[in-house]
PASEBA-1860 file (N, C-alpha, C; in nm, 3 decimals):
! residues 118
1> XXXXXXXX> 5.716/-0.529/4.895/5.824/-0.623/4.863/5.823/-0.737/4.963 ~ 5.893/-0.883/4.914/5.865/-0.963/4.992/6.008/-1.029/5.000 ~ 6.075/-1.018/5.122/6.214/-1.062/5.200/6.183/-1.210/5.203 ~ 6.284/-1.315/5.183/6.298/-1.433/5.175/6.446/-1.480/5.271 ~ 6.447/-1.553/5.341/6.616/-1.594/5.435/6.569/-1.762/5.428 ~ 6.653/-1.831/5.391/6.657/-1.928/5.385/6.768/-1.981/5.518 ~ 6.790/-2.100/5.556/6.844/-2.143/5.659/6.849/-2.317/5.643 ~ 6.915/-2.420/5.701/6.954/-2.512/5.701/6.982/-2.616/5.597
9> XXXXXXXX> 7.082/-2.534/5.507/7.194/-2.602/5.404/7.299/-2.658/5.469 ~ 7.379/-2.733/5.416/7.485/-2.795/5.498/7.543/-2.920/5.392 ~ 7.660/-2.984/5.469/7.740/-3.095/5.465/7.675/-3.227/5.513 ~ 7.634/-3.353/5.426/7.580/-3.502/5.480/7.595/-3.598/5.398 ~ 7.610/-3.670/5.427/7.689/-3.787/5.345/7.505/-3.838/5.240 ~ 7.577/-3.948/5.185/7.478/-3.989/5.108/7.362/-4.064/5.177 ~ 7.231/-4.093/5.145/7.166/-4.135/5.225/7.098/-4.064/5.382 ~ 7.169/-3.951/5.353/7.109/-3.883/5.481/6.984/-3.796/5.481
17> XXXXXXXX> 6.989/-3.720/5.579/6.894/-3.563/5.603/6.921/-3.431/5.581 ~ 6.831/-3.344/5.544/6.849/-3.245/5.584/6.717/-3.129/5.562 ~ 6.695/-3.051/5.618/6.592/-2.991/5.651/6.622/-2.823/5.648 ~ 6.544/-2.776/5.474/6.590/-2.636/5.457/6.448/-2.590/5.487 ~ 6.471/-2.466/5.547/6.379/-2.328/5.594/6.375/-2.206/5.507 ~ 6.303/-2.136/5.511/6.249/-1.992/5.428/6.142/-1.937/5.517 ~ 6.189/-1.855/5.571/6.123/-1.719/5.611/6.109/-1.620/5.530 ~ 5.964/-1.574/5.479/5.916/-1.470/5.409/5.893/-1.325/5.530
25> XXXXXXXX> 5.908/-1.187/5.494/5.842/-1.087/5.547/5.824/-0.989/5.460 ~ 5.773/-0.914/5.501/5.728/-0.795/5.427/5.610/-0.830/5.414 ~ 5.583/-0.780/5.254/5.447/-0.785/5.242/5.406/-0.943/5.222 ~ 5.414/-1.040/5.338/5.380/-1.154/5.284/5.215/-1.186/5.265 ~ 5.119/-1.093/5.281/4.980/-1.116/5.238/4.974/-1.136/5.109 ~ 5.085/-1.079/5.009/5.090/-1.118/4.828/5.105/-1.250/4.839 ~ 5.168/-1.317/4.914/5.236/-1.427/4.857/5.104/-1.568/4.818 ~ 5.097/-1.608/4.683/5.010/-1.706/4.703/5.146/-1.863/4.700
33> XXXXXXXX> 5.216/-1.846/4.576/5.276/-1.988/4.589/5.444/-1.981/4.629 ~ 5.497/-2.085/4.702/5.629/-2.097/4.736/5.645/-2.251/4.693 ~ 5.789/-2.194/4.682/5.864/-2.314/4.676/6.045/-2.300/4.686 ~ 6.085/-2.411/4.618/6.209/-2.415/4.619/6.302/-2.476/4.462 ~ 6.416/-2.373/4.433/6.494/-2.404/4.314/6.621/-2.469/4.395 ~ 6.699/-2.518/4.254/6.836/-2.561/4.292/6.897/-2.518/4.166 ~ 7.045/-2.526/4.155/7.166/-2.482/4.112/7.296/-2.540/4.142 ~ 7.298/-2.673/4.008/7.388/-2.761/4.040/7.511/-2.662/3.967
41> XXXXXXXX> 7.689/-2.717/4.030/7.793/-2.588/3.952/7.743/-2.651/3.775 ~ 7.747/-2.558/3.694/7.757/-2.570/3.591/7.632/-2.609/3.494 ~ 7.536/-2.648/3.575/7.370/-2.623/3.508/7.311/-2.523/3.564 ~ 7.196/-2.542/3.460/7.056/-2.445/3.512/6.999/-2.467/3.619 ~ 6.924/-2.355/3.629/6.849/-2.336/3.790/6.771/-2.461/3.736 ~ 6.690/-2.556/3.817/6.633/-2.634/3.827/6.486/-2.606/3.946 ~ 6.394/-2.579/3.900/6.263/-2.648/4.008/6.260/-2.745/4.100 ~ 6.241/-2.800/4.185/6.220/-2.857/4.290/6.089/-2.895/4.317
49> XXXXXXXX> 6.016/-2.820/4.358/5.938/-2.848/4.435/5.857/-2.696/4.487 ~ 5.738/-2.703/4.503/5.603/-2.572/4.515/5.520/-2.628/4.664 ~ 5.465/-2.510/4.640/5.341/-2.531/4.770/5.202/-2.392/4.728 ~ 5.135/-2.454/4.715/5.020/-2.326/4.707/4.989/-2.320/4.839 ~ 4.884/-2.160/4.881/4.853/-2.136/4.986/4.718/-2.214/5.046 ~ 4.700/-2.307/4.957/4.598/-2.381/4.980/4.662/-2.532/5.045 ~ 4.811/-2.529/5.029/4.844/-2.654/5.050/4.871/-2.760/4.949 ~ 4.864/-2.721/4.855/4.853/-2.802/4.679/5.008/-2.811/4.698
57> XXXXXXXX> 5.094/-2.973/4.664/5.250/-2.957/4.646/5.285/-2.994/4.504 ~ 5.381/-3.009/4.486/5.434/-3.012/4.315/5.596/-3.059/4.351 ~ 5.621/-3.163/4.282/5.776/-3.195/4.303/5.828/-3.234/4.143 ~ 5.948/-3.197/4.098/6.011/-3.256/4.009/6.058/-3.404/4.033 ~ 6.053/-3.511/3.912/6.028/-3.656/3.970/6.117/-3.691/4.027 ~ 6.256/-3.605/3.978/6.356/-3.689/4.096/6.354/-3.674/4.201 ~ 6.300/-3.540/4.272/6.293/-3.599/4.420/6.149/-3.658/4.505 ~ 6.073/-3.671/4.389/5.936/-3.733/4.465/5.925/-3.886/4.536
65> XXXXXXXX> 5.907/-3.904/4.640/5.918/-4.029/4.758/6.059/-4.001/4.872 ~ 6.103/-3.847/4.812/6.216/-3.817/4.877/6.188/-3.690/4.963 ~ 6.172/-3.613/4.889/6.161/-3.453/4.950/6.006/-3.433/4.982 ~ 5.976/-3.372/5.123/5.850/-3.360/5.135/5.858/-3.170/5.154 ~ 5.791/-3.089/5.096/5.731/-2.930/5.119/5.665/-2.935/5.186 ~ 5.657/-2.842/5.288/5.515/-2.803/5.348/5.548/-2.670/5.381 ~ 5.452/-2.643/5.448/5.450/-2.474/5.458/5.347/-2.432/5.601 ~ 5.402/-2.316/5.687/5.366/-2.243/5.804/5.274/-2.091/5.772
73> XXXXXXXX> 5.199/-2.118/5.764/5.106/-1.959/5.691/5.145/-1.867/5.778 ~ 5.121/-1.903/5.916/5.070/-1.834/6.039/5.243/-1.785/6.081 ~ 5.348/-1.880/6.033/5.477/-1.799/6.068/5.550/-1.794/5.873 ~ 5.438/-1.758/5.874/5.498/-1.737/5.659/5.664/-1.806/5.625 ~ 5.632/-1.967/5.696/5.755/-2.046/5.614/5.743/-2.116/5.574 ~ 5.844/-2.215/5.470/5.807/-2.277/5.403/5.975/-2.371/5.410 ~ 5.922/-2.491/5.356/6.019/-2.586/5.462/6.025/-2.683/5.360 ~ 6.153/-2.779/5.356/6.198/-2.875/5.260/6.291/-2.969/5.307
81> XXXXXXXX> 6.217/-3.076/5.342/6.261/-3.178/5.406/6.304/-3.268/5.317 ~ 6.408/-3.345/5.321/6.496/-3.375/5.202/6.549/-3.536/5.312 ~ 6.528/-3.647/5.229/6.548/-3.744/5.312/6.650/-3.840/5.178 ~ 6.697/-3.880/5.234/6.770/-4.045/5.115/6.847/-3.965/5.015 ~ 6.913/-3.872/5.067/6.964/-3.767/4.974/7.113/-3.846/4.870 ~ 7.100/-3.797/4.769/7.213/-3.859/4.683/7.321/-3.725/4.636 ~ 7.416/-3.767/4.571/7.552/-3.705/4.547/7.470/-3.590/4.441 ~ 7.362/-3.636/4.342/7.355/-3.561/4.252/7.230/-3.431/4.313
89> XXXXXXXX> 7.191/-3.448/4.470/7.111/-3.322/4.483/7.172/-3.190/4.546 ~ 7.357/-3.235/4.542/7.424/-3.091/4.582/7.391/-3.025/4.468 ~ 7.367/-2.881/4.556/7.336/-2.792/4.441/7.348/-2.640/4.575 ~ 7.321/-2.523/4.536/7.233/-2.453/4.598/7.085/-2.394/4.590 ~ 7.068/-2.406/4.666/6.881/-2.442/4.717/6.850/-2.278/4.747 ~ 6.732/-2.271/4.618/6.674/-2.139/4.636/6.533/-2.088/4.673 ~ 6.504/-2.080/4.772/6.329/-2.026/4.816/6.329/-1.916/4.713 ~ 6.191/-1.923/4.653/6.111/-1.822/4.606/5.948/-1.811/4.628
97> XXXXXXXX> 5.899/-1.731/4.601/5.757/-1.664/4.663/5.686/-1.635/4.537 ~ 5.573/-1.625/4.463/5.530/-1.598/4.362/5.423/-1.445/4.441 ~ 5.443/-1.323/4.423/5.393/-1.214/4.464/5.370/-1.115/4.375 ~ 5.235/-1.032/4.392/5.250/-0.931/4.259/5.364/-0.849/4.324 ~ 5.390/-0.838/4.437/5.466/-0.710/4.489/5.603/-0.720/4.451 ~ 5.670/-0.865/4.388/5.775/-0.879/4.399/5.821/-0.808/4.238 ~ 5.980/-0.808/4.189/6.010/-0.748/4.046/5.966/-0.914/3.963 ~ 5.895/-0.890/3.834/5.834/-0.998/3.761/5.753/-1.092/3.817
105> XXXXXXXX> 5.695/-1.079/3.931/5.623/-1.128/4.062/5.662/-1.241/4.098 ~ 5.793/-1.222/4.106/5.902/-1.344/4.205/5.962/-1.297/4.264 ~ 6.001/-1.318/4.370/6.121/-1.274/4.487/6.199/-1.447/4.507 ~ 6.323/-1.400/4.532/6.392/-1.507/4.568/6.482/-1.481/4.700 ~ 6.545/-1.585/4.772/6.577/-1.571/4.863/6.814/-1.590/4.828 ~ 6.847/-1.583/4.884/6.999/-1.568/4.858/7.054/-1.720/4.872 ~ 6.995/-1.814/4.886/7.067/-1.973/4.850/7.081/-1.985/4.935 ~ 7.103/-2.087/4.994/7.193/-2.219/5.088/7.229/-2.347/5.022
113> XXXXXX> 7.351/-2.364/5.032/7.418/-2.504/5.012/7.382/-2.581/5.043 ~ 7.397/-2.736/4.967/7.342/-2.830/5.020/7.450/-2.939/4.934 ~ 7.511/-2.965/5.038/7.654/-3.090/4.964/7.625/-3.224/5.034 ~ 7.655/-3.304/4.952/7.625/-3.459/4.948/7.686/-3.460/4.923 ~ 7.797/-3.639/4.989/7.911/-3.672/4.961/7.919/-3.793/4.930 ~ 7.977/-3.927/4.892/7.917/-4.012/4.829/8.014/-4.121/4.914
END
């Protein structure tokens, strides 16, 4: 099984920063791709943004020239740097792992907030 903790959601006005974390453990040798979902109140989970273990990224267009992924092999994290942020990217922000080990070979991590204020 593969444990996911996400870390630095928060409160920032429009136009700002913010910089979310995901720590994988367990069996993180499954893991080939990560990334990150969101969950605005009252829509669907939404995609974000991927990372293969090769380094390959993938962004949904609204946040591309905005949000940069990258990823730590060697400390199995994976990171989402979020710049020029607008009112409409509050949501909560979900790491997931693509693993055979995981149930339907996804694991997800428990959210962090991310509020923009306008």
């Amino acid at each position: 099984q593969v444990q996911l903790v996400e870390s630095g959601g928060g409160l920032v006005q429009a136009g700002g920063s913010l910089r979310l974390s995901c720590v994988a453990s367990g069996s993180t040798f499954s893991i080939n791709v990560m990334g990150w979902y969101r969950q605005a109140p009252g829509k669907q989970r939404e995609w974000v943004a991927s990372i293969t273990s090769g380094g390959r990224s993938n962004y949904v267009d609204s946040v591309k020239g905005r949000f940069t992924i990258s990823r730590d092999g060697a400390k199995n994290t994976v990171n989402l740097q979020m710049n020029s942020l607008k009112p409409e990217d509050t949501a909560v922000y979900y790491c997931y792992a693509h693993s055979y080990s995981c149930k339907d070979q996804v694991c997800w991590g428990q959210g962090t907030q991310v509020t923009v204020t306008s």
